[in-house]
C-alpha angles and dihedrals in degrees: 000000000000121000105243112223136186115246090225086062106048102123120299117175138162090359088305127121121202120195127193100239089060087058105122116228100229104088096225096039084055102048081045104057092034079057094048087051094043098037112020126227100281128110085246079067098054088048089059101052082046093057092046105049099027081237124148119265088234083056093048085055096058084046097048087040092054084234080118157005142244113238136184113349096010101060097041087054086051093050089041089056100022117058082190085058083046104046092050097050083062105044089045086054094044097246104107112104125180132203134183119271084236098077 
């Protein structure tokens, strides 16, 4: 079963929007740059993802930097708090479908 959403509410954050079709298909290119486009690139960022999955702050910055990717808890904790995290679990896992907002 895919999940159904409306194109207006594909994630739109910090005045950036990310589209499915722009995912990369490496995994940790893609949760870099979602928590870029969640976050930012400050420290405060990095905080905050701190804050959501209990990581290290060493850890946060090889996710932020793309060298590696969350697994298990941790990314669970970044889509429960993050619809960009979310969005792009299920477009990486082809279950993502849009629809107009018309309809």
């Amino acid at each position: 079963m895919k999940m159904r959403v409306k194109m207006g509410t594909v994630v739109r954050k910090m005045g950036t929007f990310v589209h499915p079709e722009d995912v990369p298909a490496d995994y940790r290119a893609a949760v870099a740059m979602a928590l870029h486009a969640e976050l930012g690139s400050t420290h405060r960022a990095i905080k905050s993802a701190m804050r959501w999955t209990g990581a290290s702050e060493r850890t946060v910055k090889y996710w932020f930097a793309g060298e590696r990717g969350p697994s298990g808890e941790h990314l669970l904790s970044l889509a429960r708090h993050s619809d960009v995290v979310l969005v792009l679990l299920l477009t990486m896992a082809d279950r993502l479908v849009l629809e107009d907002d018309d309809g």
